[in-house]
C-alpha positions as a LaTeX table, in Angstrom:
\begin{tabular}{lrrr}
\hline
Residue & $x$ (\AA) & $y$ (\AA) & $z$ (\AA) \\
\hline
Unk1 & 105.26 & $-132.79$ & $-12.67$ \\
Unk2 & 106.27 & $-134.23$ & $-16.33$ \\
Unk3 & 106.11 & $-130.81$ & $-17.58$ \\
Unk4 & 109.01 & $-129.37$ & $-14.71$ \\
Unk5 & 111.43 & $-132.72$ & $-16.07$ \\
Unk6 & 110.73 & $-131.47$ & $-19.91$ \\
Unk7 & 111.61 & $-127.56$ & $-18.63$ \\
Unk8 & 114.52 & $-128.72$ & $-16.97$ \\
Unk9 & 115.68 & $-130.53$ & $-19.76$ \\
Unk10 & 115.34 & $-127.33$ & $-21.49$ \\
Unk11 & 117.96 & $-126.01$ & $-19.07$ \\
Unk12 & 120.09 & $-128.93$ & $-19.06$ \\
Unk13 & 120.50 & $-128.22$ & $-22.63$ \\
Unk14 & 121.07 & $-124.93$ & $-22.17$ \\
Unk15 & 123.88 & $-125.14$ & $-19.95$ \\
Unk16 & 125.25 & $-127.59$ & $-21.94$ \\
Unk17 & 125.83 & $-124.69$ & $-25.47$ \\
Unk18 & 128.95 & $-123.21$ & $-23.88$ \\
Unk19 & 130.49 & $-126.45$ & $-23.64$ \\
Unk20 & 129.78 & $-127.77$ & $-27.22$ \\
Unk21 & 131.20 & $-124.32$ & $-28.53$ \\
Unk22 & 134.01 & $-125.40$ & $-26.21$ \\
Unk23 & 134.52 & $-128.09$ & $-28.23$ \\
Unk24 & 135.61 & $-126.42$ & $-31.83$ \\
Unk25 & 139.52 & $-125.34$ & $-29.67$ \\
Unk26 & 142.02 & $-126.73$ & $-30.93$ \\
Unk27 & 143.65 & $-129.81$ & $-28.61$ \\
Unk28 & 139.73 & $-130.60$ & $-27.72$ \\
Unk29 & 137.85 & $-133.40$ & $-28.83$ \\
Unk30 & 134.03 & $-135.46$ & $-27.39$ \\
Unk31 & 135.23 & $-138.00$ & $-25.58$ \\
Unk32 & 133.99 & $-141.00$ & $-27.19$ \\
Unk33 & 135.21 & $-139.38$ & $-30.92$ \\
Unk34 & 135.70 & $-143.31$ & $-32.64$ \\
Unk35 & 131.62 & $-143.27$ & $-32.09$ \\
Unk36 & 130.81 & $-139.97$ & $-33.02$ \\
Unk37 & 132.88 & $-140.32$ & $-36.45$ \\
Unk38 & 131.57 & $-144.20$ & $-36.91$ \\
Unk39 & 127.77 & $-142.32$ & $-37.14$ \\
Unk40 & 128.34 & $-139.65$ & $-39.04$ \\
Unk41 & 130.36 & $-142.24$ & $-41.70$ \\
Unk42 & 126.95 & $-144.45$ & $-41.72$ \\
Unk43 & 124.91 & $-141.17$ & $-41.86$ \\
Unk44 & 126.70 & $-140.64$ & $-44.92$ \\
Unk45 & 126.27 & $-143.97$ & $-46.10$ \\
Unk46 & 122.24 & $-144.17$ & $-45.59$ \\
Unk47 & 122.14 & $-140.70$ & $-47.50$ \\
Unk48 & 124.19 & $-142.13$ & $-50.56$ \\
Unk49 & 122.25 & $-144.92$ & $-50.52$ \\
Unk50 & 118.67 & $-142.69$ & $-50.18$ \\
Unk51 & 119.95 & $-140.59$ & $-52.76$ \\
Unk52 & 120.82 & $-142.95$ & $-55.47$ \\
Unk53 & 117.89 & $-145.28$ & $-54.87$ \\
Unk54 & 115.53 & $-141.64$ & $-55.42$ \\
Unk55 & 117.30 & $-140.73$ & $-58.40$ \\
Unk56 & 117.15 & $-144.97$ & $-59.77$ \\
Unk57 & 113.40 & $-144.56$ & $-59.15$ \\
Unk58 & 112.50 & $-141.68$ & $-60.58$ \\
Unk59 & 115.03 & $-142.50$ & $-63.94$ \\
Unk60 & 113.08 & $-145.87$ & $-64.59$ \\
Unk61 & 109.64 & $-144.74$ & $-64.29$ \\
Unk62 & 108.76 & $-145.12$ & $-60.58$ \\
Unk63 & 105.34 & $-142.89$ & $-60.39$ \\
Unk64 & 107.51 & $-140.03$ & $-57.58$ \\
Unk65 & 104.95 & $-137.28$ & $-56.72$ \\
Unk66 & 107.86 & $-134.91$ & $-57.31$ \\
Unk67 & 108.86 & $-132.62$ & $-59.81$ \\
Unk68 & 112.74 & $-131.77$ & $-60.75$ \\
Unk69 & 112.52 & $-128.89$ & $-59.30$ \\
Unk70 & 111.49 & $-129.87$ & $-56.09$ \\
Unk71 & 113.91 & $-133.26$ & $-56.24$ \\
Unk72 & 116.87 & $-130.71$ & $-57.28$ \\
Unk73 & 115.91 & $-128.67$ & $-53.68$ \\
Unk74 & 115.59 & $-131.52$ & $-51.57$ \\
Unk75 & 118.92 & $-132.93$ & $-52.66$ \\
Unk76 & 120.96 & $-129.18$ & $-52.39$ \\
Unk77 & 119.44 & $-128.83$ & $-49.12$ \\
Unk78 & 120.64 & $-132.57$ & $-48.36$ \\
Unk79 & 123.94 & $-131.67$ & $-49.26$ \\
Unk80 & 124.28 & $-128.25$ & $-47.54$ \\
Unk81 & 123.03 & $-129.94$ & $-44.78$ \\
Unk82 & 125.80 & $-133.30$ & $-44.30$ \\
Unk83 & 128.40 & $-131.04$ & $-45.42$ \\
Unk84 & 127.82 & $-128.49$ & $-42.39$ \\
Unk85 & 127.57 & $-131.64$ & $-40.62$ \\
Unk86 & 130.58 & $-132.94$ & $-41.79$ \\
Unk87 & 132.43 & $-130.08$ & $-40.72$ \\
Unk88 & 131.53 & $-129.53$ & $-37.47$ \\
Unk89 & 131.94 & $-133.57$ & $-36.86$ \\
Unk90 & 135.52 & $-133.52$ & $-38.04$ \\
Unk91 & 136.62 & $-130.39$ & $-35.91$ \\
Unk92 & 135.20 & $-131.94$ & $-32.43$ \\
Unk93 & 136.03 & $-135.24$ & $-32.94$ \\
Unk94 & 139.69 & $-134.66$ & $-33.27$ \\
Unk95 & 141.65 & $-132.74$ & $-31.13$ \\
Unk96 & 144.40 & $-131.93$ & $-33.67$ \\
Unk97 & 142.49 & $-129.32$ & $-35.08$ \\
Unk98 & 139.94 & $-126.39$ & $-34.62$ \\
Unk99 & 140.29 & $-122.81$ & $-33.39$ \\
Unk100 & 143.37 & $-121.88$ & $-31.53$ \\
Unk101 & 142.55 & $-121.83$ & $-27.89$ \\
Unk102 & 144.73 & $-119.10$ & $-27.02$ \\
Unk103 & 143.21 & $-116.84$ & $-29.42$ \\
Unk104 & 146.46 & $-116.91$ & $-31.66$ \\
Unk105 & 148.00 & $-118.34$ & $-33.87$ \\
Unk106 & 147.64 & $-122.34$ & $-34.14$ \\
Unk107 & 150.35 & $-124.19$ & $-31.44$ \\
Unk108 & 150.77 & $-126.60$ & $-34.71$ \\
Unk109 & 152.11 & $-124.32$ & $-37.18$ \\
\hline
\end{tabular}
């Protein structure tokens, strides 16, 4: 029985794709946007923090089982990573802009 609630979740998700996508027209926004941008800010925040407490560490001596190399990875891929984020957080949680929904040119131009 739990595993027909964990497929239909699958589904549910699913279903729910061509709505998100919906979501990157201009003049259309989540509807609770104020939360959405108040977690990605605090995301951001935590990752700073992460970041610069790593980077302290590893500059005064703390015994990280890293090399540069791999440190210099982790924190592109960190980066690529909140700034795709970023992105797609500030184009559906504001409905001022995003792709034209008519398939033209922007109604705010």
């Amino acid at each position: 029985m739990q595993r027909e609630g964990g497929l239909m979740g699958i589904f549910t998700v699913i279903k729910s794709v061509p709505q998100f996508f919906e979501l990157f027209k201009e003049g259309k926004e989540v509807a609770n946007s104020a939360t959405w941008k108040n977690r990605t800010i605090a995301t951001n925040a935590v990752l700073a923090i992460f970041g610069t407490a790593l980077g302290l560490a590893k500059a005064f001596g703390y015994p990280l089982e890293l090399d540069n190399g791999t440190v210099q990875n982790l924190a592109a891929g960190v980066v690529a990573s909140v700034g795709i984020v970023n992105a797609v957080m500030h184009c559906i949680t504001s409905a001022k802009v995003g792709l034209p929904a008519n398939g033209g040119s922007s109604s705010s131009s």
